[in-house]
N, C-alpha and C positions, 0 to 999 in steps of 0.2 A: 593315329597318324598325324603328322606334325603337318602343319601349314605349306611345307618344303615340298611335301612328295606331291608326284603329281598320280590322275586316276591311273594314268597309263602305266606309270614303273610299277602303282602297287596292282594293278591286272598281272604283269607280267610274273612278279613276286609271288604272287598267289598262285600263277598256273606252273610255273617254278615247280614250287612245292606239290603240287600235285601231279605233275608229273613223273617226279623222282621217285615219289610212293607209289605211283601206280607201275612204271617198270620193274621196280624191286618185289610188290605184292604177286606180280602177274608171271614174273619168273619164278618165285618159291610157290604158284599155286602148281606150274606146269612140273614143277620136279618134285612134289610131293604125290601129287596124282600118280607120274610112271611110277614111283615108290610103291604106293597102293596099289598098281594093276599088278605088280609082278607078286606082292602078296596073296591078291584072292585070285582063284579057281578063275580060267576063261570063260567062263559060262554064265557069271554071273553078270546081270544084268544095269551095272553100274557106269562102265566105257568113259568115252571122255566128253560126252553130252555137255555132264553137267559143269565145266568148264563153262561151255560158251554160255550156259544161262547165267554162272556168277559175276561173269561182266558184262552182261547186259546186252549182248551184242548179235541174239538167235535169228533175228528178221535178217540182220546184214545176210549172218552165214548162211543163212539158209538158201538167200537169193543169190549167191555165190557157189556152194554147192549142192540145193537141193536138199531136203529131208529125206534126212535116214542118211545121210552122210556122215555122219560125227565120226568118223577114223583118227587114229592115232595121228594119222599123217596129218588128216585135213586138220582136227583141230591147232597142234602145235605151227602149222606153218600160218594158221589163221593167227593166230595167238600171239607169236614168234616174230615173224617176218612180213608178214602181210601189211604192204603200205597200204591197202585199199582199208581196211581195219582202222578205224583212229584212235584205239586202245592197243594196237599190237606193243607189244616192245621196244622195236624198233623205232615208233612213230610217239613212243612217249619219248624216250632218248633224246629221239628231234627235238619235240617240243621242249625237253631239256635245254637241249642247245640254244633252238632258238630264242628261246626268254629270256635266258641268261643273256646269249648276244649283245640284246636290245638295251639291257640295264647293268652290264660289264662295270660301269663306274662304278654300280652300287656292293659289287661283291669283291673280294679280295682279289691278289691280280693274280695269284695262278689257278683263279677258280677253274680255267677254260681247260688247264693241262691236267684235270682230275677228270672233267669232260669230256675231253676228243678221246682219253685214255678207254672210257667208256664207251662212248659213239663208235670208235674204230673196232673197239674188242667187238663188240656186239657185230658190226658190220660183217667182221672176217668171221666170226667162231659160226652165228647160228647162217647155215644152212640148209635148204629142204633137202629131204629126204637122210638127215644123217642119223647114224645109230643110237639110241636112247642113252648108250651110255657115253658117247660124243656130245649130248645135245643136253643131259644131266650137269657134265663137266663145264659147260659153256656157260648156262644158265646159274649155277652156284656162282660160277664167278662173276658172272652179270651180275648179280645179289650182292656181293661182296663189293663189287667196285661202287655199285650205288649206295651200299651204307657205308664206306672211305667217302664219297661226297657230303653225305650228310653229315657225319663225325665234323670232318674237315669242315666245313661252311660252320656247325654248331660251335667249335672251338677256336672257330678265327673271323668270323663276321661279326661286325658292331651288332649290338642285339637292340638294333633300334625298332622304328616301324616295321623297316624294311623285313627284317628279321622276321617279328612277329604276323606279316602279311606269309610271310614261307611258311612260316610254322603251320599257319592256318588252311592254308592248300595242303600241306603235309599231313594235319590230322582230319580234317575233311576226307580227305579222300581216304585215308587210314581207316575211318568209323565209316566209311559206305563199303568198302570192301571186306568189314570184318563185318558185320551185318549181310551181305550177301553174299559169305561163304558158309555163316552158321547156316541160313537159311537152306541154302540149294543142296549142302551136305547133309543136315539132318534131316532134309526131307521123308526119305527111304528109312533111316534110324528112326523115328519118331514113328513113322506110320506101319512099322512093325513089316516091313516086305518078308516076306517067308524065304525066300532063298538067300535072302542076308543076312534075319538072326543068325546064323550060327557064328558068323564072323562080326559081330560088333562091336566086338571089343576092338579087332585090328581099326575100325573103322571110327570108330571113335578118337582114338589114338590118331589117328594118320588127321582128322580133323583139327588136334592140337598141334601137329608139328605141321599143321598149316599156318599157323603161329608161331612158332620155334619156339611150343610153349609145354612141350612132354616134362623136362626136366622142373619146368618152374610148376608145373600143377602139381609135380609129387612134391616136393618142396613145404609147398604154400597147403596142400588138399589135406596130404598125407592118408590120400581114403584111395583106395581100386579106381580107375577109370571108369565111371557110370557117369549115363545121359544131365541126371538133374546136377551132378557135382560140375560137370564139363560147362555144362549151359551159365552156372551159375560165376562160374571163373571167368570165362572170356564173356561177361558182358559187364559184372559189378566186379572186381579185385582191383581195384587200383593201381595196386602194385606192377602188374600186368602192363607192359609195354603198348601192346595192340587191343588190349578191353575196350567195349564199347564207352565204359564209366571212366576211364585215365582220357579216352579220345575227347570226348564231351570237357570235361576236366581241363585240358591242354587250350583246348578250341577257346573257353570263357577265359582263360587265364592271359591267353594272346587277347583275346579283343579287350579285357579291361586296359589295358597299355594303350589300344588307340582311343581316338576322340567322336562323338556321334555314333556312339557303341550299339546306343537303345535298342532298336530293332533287332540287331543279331545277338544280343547280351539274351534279351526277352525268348529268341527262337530258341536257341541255346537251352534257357533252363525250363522252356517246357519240355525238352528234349531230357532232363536228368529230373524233373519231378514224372513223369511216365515214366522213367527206368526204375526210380526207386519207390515208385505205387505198385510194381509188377514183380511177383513171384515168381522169377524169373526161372529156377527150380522148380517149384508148380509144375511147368510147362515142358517137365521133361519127359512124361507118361504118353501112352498112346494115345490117350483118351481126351489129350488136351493140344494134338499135331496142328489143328485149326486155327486155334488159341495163338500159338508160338506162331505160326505164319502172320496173324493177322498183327500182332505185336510187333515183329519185324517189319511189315508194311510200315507201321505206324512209326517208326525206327526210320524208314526212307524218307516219310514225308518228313517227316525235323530236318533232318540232314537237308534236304532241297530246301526246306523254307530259312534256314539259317545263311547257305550258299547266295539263295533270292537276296538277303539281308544284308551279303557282304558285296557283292555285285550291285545294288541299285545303292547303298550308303558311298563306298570308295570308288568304282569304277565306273559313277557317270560324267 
């Protein structure tokens, strides 16, 4: 970061980016899940729980609706529309807005008419109680106008500081939410639940195009859909858009551009010397479900302590 920027546009830059990634992840998690429930049996024990534990957010809902509420309804309108929620959709959009708002000088000048185009859609399309495949059609397109923001901002914004503080709320937040979706989805796959073997394979698969990542694992695998090939793609491939290993990757490649790097440079690569110590395949057996959680723990803590590193270096 160059002398010019001050802490406040690069806080905003930063939550920018994080925001943009977390509406766009949070709508493709919502409409990959109906996908999956219309695939497996009603009976099976999977619902939309485990939604609210990948964002983090089970104490809010709960004290909101009670446990043993996780309904179709409850969670998407949590998820969706819920301004009390400060990861809903709608309340990441905001924070879209308003960061941009604040630092309008520093982005291109029709960044606001890719925004409001966003803000509004989202406004009118998601409402409670609509049909899944009303609420399917809304949120793809919520997806879609967030990555035209991104596109747009990547292909016409100076790729200055500025730029590179987005980046880094963009893949921060990218490597926390693909970390705790591996996690909360393979739970049940790793620990062998008996009324899901028979469907793992649907469930494994529906994990990848929680990543828009079916077509590139055949691609890149060229093997059948199995646990340790799965595991082993969305954390090391590089090539891989949303991998844990491209995210880490992105995140050091934005901070060497700015100045007074040290501390988050250093968080950074003990976060890619743990990824490339860990057998990360290994960890795709039954016998090793413990293993694979406690690694993804270890996977959170980097993420927060590199986050710590960009907040107390740029934004005091």
């Amino acid at each position: 970061m160059t002398a010019n920027v001050l802490s406040r546009v690069a806080e905003r830059m930063y939550w920018l980016g994080r925001h943009l990634e977390r509406a766009e992840s949070t709508a493709r998690l919502i409409t990959v899940n109906g996908n999956l429930m219309m695939d497996l049996p009603v009976r099976l024990p999977l619902g939309w729980r485990p939604l609210i534990d990948i964002t983090g957010f089970g104490e809010l809902f709960e004290s909101l609706h009670g446990k043993g509420h996780a309904t179709e309804h409850n969670v998407c309108r949590f998820l969706a529309t819920d301004t009390r929620n400060p990861g809903s959709i709608i309340n990441s959009i905001i924070g879209v807005r308003e960061n941009a708002r604040t630092v309008r000088e520093n982005l291109p000048r029709i960044t606001f008419e890719y925004i409001n185009e966003l803000y509004l859609f989202a406004r009118s399309a998601l409402t409670p109680g609509q049909s899944r495949s009303r609420r399917g059609e809304a949120l793809t397109q919520i997806s879609r106008l967030a990555q035209q923001l991104e596109g747009f901002l990547s292909q016409n914004m100076l790729h200055d500081a500025h730029w590179e503080l987005l980046r880094l709320g963009n893949y921060i937040e990218r490597a926390d939410m693909t970390t705790r979706l591996i996690d909360v989805r393979t739970v049940d796959l790793i620990a062998g639940h008996h009324e899901l073997e028979p469907f793992q394979d649907i469930q494994w698969r529906s994990v990848l195009r929680s990543f828009y990542a079916m077509q590139a694992y055949h691609a890149s695998v060229r093997e059948p859909v199995e646990a340790p090939l799965v595991l082993q793609f969305l954390f090391k491939d590089e090539r891989l858009p949303r991998s844990y290993l491209r995210c880490l990757n992105s995140v050091r490649r934005s901070l060497r551009e700015l100045p007074r790097n040290g501390d988050a440079v250093a968080a950074c690569d003990g976060a890619l010397r743990a990824l490339r110590d860990t057998d990360v395949a290994g960890l795709g057996g039954l016998e090793h479900s413990v293993e694979l959680h406690r690694f993804i723990n270890g996977c959170q803590i980097h993420l927060s302590e590199m986050h710590d590193a960009i907040v107390s270096t740029y934004f005091g």
